[in-house]
N, C-alpha and C positions, 0 to 999 in steps of 0.2 A: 386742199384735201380732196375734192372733186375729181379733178384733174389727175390725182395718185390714184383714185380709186379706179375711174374709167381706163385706167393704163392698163391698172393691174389685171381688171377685167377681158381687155384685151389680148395681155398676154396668155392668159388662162386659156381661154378660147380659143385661140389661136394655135398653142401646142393638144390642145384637144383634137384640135380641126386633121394638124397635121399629124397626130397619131393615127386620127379614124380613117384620115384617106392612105395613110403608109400601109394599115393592117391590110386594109380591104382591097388593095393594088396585090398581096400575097398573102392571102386566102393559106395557102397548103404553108405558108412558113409560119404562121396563127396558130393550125391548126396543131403544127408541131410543138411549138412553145404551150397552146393549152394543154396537150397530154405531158411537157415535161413538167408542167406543174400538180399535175394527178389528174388532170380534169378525163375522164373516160372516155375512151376511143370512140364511142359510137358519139358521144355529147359536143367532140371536141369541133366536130366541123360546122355545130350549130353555135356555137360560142367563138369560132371563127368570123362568124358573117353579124351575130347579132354584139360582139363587143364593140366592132367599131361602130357601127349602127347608133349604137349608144353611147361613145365620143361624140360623133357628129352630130346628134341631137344634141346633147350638152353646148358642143361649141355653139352653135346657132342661139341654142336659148339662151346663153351668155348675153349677148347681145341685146335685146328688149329691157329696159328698166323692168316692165311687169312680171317677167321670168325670170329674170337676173339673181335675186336673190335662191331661188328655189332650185335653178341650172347649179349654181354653188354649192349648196348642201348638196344636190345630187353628186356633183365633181367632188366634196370633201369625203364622200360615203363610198365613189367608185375607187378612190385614189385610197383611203384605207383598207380597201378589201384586196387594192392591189398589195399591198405594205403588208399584210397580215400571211398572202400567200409568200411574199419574198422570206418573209418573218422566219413560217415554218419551212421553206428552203433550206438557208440558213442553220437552222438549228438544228435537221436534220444530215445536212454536210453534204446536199446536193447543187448541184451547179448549173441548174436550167436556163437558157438560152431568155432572155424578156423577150426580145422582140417588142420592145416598146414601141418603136419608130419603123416595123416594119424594115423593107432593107435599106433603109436610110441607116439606120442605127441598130446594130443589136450584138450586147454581148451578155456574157454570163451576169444575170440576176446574185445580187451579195450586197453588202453595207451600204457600198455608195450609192445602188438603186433606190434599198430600205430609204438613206437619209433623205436622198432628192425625191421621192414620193413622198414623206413626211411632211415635206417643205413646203412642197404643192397644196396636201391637205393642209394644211394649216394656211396657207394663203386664202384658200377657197373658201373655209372656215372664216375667215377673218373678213372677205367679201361679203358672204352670206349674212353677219350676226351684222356688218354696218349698214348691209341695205335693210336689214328688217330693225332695225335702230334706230335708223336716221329718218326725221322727219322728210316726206315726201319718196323715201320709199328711195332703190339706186338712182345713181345720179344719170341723165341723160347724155349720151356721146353727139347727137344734133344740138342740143338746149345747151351743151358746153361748148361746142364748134361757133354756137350762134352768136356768144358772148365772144367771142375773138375777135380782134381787131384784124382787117388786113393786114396790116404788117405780119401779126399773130400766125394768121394763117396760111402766108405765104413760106414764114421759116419754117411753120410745121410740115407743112408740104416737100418742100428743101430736105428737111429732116428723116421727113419718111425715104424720101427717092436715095438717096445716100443711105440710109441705111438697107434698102434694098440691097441696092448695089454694092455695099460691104459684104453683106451678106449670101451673095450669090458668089464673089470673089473668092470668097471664106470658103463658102460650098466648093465650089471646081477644082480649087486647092486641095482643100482634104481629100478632094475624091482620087485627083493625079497622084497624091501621096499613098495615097491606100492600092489603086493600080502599081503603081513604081516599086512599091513594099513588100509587095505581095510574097513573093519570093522570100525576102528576108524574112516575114514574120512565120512564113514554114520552116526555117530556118531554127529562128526563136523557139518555136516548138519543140524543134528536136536537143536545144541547149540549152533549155530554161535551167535554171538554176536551182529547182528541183530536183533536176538530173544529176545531182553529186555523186551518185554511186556508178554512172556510167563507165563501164570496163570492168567493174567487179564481179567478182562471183553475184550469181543472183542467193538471194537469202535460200537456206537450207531448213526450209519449215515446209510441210504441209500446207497442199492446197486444198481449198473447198469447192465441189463445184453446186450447180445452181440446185440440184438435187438432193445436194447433204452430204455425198460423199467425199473421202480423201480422196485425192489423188497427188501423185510427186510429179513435180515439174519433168523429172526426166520423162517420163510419160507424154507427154504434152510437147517436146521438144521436136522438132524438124531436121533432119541429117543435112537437109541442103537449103532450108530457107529461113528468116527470122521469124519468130513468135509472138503474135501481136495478144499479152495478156492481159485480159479486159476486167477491172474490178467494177461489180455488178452488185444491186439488190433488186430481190422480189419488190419491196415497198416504195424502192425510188420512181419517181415517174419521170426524171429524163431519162432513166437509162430504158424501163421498159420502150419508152421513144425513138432512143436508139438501137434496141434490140434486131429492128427488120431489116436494118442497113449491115449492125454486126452478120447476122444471119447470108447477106449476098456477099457481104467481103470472103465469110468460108465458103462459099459455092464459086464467086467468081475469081478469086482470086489464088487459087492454089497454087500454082505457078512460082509465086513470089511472095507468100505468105501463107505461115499459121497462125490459125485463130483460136481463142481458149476462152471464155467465160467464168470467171470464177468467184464466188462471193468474197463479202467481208471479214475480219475477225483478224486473229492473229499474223495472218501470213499476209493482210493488209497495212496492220501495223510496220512489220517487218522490209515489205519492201516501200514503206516512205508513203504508202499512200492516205491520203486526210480523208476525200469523201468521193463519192460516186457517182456518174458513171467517171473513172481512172481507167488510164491504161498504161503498160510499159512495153517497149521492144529486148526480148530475152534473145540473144544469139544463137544460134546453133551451139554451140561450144558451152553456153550455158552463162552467158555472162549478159550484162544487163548493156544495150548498145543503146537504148533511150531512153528517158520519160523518168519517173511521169508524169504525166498529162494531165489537166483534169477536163471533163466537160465537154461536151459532144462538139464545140468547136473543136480544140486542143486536139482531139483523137482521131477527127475525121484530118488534121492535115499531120498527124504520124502514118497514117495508111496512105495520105497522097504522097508524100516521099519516101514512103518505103516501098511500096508499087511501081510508082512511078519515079527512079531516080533518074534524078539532074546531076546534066556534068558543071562543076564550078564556072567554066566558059558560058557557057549558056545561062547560069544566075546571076555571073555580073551583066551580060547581054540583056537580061530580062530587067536588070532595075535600072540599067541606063537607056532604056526603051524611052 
């Protein structure tokens, strides 16, 4: 039971460690993920430097029998507050970036975040309540090493270094894969299966824009270039996140795209979209050529391929790289 608990400890601290050095290695991609979870622009680049701060602390205190129990509760307390903002994500039908792992790892916050943050707390919970339960308080990782036989601690040893070395395999892998893909999943983007209306008329409903006003798509349409339409709320906070980036796409990008802002409601329903920030590509012609999208990933690689088009030559060349 020792032996289970020390592991478990281990592991806790360990994806702490490696969250709070991920974050704090990108600072400005923290800082984006706080504002798309509401957190306010001026607050967000302090909860950029002080969240990880407060992994790393965790992870270390994990560690000590003396702190062990109390590093727990604080991990089962951080890990719910992370759960309760996914929570209201979620229920409000935004699509915020985690950034859990910094750019190790990061994609749209939704269920499977919600569940594996659960998980978490509930481990750290379960750490916490055995070391304050268990006579003598957590168990020690020296006073457990100490009772090991050589033999013992020679396959642990074995054991660790191999699992390193899976694990780093594992890592270069994924990462060649993700380079190699790259292309392909801009690809994905633009064919998701979402995209079932692609070629149709775009829907003949009224738009909103961020102001209140109607306006018809024909208004908003481009004689020579596609329509990049962006479904927006005032209350979401990835989209206010992505709003400065929306905002340089219409300045730098005219050339080869229009840009349109427009809230939710009917004419969201209409053209297929669930939650916010969305976007779709309207043709000139008036017909729907992509999307849509959801989530400040999803959107920012419909403006890299539609800015920037690749010839099919060049994307099998890019994935056989």
């Amino acid at each position: 039971m020792a032996a289970l608990l020390i592991v478990a400890r281990a592991l806790l601290a360990l994806l702490f460690a490696v969250a709070g050095a991920a974050k704090l290695a990108d600072r400005d991609g923290s800082a984006e993920a706080a504002r798309g979870f509401g957190v306010p622009a001026r607050a967000a680049g302090a909860v950029a430097l002080l969240l990880p701060l407060a992994e790393l602390t965790l992870a270390a205190a994990l560690g000590p029998p003396l702190t062990a129990p109390y590093a727990a509760l604080g991990a089962c307390a951080l890990l719910l507050g992370f759960a309760a903002a996914i929570a209201r994500a979620v229920r409000a039908g935004e699509t915020p970036d985690c950034h859990c792992f910094g750019q190790l790892h990061s994609a749209p916050a939704g269920r499977a975040t919600l569940l594996r943050n659960g998980l978490l707390a509930a481990l750290a919970a379960g750490l916490a309540a055995s070391a304050l339960l268990r006579d003598g308080g957590a168990p020690s990782l020296i006073g457990w090493l100490g009772d090991l036989s050589d033999a013992a601690l020679a396959g642990l040893g074995a054991a660790l270094v191999l699992s390193v070395a899976l694990s780093a395999v594992a890592w270069f892998g994924l990462e060649l894969l993700r380079q190699n893909g790259r292309l392909l999943e801009r690809l994905d983007a633009l064919e998701t299966a979402m995209g079932r209306g692609v070629g149709r008329p775009a829907p003949d409903v009224p738009l909103t824009d961020l102001a209140g006003e109607q306006v018809a798509l024909q208004e908003l349409l481009d004689a020579r270039n596609p329509l990049l339409l962006v479904f927006s709320d005032p209350a979401c906070g990835p989209c206010r996140a992505l709003m400065p980036e929306v905002a340089g796409w219409q300045r730098e990008l005219t050339d080869a795209l229009a840009v349109a802002v427009v809230g939710r409601g009917e004419a969201a329903e209409a053209y297929g979209v669930a939650g916010t920030p969305s976007a779709l590509l309207i043709a000139p012609d008036g017909t729907i050529a992509a999307g849509p999208v959801a989530g400040a990933v999803g959107i920012r690689a419909l403006v890299a391929d539609t800015a920037t088009p690749v010839s099919a030559a060049e994307r099998l060349s890019g994935v056989l790289v």
